[in-house]
Steps between C-alpha positions, in 0.01 A plus 500: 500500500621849421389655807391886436773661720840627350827514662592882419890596370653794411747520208727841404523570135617804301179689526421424860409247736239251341289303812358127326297208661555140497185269546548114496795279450822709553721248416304437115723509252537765206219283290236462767564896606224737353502889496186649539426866469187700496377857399729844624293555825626108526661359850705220460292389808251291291359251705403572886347252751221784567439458111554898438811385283577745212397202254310278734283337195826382355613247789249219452655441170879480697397349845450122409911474377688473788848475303413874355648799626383829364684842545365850452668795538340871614535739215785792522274816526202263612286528792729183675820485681703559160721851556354803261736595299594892516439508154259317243667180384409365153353166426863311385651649801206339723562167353848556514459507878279225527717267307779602733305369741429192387851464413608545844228181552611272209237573301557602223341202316180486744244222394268796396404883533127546562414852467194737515430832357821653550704145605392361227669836254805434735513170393489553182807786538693262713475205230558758217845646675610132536545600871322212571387136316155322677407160368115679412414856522135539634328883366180620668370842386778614374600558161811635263478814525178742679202592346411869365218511710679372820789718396237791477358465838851439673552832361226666671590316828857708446307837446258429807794455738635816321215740553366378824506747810682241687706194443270288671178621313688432188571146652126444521389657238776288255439161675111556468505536131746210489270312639258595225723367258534164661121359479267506249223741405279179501654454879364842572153451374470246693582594827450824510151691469613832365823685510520696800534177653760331312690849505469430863626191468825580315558771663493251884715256304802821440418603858550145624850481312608778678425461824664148496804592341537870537809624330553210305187535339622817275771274414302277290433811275816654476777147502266264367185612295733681258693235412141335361524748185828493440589138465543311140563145489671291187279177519737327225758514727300270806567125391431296836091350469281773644127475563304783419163585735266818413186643562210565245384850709915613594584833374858458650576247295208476216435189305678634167810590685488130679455366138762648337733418772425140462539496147882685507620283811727283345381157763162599553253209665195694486253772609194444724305800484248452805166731530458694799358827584783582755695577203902533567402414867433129362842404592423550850094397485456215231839255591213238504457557161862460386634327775476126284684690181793577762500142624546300141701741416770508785624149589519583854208553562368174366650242783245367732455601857667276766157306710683686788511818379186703682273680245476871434192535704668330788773797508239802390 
């Protein structure tokens, strides 16, 4: 059983000190090792026993393998225990310090890298630099490059930090229509009645950002949302198998962009495009729905469960 608490570590690379957790078998080897990183307001903390883990959803599909250990690391800039660096680093130089960290753990040939939204564009970076070579190379909502319309709205998040009377208004104000861009309009028609309320909503979810992470929260707009528009990725040059996962109602990473980044990757195994009205938030809300394209396609995750092993309910 991969129990859902992580040993914490703290590594020093060139661009600051880089905290990571380590859930499962620590002494796996490189092959049964898997990376997994989420979104930018990502902890590396992914699984708790209280079940308020950044990707909770995602452990059932890790707990039954007791020979697994998974590592995530909290972003530089993030909202985790990562340093901020003094000032904006790009997205090479990130997964330039990530690799050295997984260099200083032998791992520079990890079984896999399972990333989300932005861990899954790191991936992709890290694989493209040759910093490092996973047996598979798992994608979720992310894509080759950003959308105009994300690219657009980032944009305004920039200008609303800009012109706000106060940092932390900006904060609120930026993380609120973030938010926005995360679900789906059919999301919002559904839950909410008009939209005073969901303006309410978004504007509880910045407020809620900010109070739990304070000055680290304005980070995530000025280190890490940036990098979002800036970023180009060479698909030829990724070779290991990668699996592709989108999301029919993601304007982060649209369907067309998903497509066309399956049809230039050079060891493509395939795109499931699941339907969801969480939009780019399906990463997080429908693993359900791609959690059996993750098991055929990673080998790991495909052993059975020792009889002794106690089930994920018995630990949640």
């Amino acid at each position: 059983m991969v129990f859902p608490v992580g040993r914490s570590f703290y590594t020093q690379t060139s661009y600051g000190r880089v905290k990571g957790f380590r859930f499962g078998n620590f002494d796996a080897d490189a092959a049964h090792t898997l990376i997994v990183q989420g979104g930018i307001s990502a902890s590396g903390q992914l699984w708790r026993l209280d079940g308020q883990g950044w990707w909770q959803s995602l452990h059932p599909l890790f707990a039954p393998h007791p020979e697994l250990q998974v590592i995530s690391l909290d972003y530089l800039g993030g909202v985790g225990g990562s340093d901020t660096p003094e000032e904006p680093i790009s997205l090479s130089q990130h997964a330039e310090a990530y690799a050295s960290v997984l260099r200083s753990l032998g791992l520079t040939q990890p079984g896999a890298w399972v990333g989300g939204s932005f861990g899954g564009v790191l991936g992709l970076q890290l694989v493209q630099d040759g910093l490092i070579k996973p047996d598979a190379l798992v994608v979720i909502g992310a894509a080759h490059q950003p959308s105009v319309q994300s690219a657009a709205l980032r944009l305004f998040q920039q200008a609303l930090l800009q012109q706000a009377d106060c940092s932390q208004q900006g904060v609120v104000l930026a993380r609120a229509l973030a938010m926005l861009t995360y679900r789906s309009a059919d999301e919002f028609e559904q839950r909410f009645n008009d939209g005073d309320e969901a303006f309410s909503y978004l504007l509880a979810q910045g407020e809620k950002l900010l109070k739990r992470h304070g000055k680290h929260a304005q980070s995530l707009f000025t280190h890490l949302t940036p990098i979002l528009n800036e970023y180009r990725i060479d698909p030829l040059r990724i070779t290991v198998p990668v699996q592709l996962i989108g999301f029919e109602s993601d304007i982060i990473a649209p369907p067309r962009l998903m497509h066309q980044l399956e049809q230039r990757l050079p060891n493509c195994q395939g795109l499931a495009l699941i339907d969801t009205p969480y939009g780019h938030d399906g990463f997080i809300k429908n693993v359900a729905d791609y959690a059996a394209v993750v098991r055929h396609f990673l080998p790991q995750l495909q052993t059975t469960r020792s009889a002794n092993a106690p089930s994920t309910e018995d630990i949640l």
